[in-house]
N, C-alpha and C positions, 0 to 999 in steps of 0.2 A: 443422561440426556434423554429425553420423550421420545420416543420412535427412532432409538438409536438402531439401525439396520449396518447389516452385512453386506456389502457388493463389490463385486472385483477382488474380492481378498482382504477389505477395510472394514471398519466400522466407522459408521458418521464421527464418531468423536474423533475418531484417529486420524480423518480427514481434516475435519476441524481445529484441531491444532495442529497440524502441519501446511493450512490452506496460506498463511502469510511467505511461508518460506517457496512453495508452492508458484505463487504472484510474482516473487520476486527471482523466480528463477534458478532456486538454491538449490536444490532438489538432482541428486543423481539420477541420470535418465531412467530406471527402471524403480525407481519411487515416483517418478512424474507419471512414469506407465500407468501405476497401482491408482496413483489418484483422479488420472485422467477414466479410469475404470470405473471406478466407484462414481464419478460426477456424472459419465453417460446414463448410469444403472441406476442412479436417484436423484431423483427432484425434485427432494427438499434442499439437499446440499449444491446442488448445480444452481437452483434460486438464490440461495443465500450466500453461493460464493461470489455469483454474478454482481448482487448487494452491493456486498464483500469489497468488490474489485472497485464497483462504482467510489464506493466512499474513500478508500486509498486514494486514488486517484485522484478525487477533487481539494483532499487533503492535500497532495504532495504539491497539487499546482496551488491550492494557498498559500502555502508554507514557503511555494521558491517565488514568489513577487512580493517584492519589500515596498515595503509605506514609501508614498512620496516624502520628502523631507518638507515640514514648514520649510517657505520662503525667508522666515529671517535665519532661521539655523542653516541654511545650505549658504546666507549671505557671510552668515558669521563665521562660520568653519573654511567657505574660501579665504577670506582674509587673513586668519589664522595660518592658513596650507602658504600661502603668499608670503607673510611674514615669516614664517619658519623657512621658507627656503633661501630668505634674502641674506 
């Protein structure tokens, strides 16, 4: 990695692949320490996790809102739900 640096005890790579686990909370407290170390202490990784976080995030909310249903498919599968239960 280009300007891979040392801070808090890390190196940017080392932060970098453990930055998703990181986000998501996985991390035993005194690895979140290490990294929250390292992101104060550089600014390239604290930029690029910021990114990072943005993109997860607009992902997760695309991902949990489903397509409205055409109007003849949600016509045709109620019927179906109707007829199956009669």
């Amino acid at each position: 990695m280009y300007g891979d640096r040392k801070v808090g005890g890390l190196w940017c790579h080392e932060v970098l692949a453990r930055l998703s686990d990181y986000l998501d909370d996985e991390l035993v407290p005194s690895d979140r320490v290490q990294i929250e170390d390292h992101l104060r202490g550089c600014d390239v990784c604290e930029r690029f996790g910021g990114e990072f976080k943005s993109v997860i995030k607009a992902l997760r909310e695309e991902l949990t809102i489903p397509d409205p249903l055409d109007s003849e498919l949600e016509r045709r599968l109620q019927k179906r739900l109707i007829t199956a239960g009669s």
